[in-house]
C-alpha positions as CSV (number, residue, x, y, z in Angstrom):
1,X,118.4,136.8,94.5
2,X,120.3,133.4,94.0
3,X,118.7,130.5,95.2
4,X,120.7,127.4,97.1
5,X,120.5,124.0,96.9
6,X,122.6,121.1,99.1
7,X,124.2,118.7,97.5
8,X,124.1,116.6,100.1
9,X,122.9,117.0,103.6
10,X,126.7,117.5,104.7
11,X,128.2,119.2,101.9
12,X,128.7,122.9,100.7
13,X,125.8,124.8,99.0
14,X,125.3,124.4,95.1
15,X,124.5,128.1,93.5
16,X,121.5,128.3,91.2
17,X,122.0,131.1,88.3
18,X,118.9,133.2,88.7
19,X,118.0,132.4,85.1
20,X,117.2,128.9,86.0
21,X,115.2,129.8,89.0
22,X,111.9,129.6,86.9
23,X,113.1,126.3,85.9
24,X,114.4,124.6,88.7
25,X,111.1,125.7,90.2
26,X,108.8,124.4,87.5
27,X,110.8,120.9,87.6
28,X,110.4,120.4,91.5
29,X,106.6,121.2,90.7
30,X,106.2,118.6,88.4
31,X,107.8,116.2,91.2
32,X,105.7,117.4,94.1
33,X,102.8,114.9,93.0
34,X,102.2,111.8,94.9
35,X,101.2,109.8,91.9
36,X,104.1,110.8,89.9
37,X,106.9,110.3,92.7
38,X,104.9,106.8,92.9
39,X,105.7,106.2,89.1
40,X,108.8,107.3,89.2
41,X,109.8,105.0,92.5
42,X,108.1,102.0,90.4
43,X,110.5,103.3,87.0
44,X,113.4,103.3,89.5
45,X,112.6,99.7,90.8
46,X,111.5,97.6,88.1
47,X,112.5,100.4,84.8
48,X,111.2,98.9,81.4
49,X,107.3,99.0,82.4
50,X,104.2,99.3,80.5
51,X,101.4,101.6,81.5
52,X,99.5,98.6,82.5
53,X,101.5,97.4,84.8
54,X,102.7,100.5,86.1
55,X,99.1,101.2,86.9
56,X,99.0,98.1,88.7
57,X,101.9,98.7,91.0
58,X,101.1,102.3,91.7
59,X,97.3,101.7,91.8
60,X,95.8,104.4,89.7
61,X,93.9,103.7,86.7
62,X,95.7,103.2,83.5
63,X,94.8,106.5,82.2
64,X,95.6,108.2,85.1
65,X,99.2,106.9,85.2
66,X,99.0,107.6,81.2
67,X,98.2,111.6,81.9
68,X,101.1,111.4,84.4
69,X,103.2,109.9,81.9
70,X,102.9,112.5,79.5
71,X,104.1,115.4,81.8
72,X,107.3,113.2,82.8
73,X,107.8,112.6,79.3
74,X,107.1,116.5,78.1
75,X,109.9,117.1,80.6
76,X,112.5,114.6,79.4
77,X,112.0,112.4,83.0
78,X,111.0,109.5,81.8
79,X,111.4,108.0,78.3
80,X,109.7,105.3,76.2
81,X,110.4,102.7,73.6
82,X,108.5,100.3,71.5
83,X,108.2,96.6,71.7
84,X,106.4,95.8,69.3
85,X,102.9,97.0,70.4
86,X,103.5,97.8,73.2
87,X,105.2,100.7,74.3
88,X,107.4,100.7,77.8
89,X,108.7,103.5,80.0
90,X,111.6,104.1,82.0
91,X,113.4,106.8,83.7
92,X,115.4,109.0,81.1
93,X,116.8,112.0,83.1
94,X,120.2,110.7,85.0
95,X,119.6,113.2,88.2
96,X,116.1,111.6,89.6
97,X,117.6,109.2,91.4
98,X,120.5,110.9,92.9
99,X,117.8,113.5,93.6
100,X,115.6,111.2,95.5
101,X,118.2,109.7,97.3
102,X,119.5,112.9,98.5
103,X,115.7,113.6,99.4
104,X,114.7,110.2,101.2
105,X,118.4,110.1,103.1
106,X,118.0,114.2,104.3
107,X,113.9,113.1,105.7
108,X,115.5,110.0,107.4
109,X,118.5,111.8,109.1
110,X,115.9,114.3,110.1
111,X,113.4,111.7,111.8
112,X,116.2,110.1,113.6
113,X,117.5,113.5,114.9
């Protein structure tokens, strides 16, 4: 079986090779958490943030955000640099926010329909 994605809400279908089925799957998994789309929106908007303030925007404890953290970074999401001390985090992987534009813009268009 291949799977499909959209592109876009308008244009022609993408075809997924059935080896990265598993994979594709697994990565939409890791996205399907609240408190990591939160993250991820607050790495999008302000990029270059420490836990601690990350956990402030997104209003989860620190720890919390930092257990979240470690699964975008396991999956090459998000990345992370030193300053110093202190370590800040922003988002590595080039298709997140293509991917949650094409997301937000295909929920809107279906709300106004």
């Amino acid at each position: 079986m291949i799977a499909q994605l959209r592109t876009s809400v308008y244009s022609d279908a993408v075809t997924v090779p059935p080896g990265l089925v598993e994979e594709v799957a697994r990565r939409f998994a890791l996205l399907s958490d609240p408190t990591r789309l939160r993250i991820l929106d607050a790495l999008l908007q302000r990029d270059d943030i420490t836990v601690s303030e990350l956990a402030g925007v997104v209003g989860e404890a620190a720890p919390n955000v930092s257990q979240h953290l470690s699964r975008l970074l396991a999956a090459d999401i998000v990345g992370r640099r030193r300053d110093g001390r202190t370590v800040r985090y922003s988002v590595a992987d080039p298709t997140i926010r293509p991917l949650c534009d094409l997301v937000c813009a295909a929920l809107s268009a279906r709300e106004k329909a």
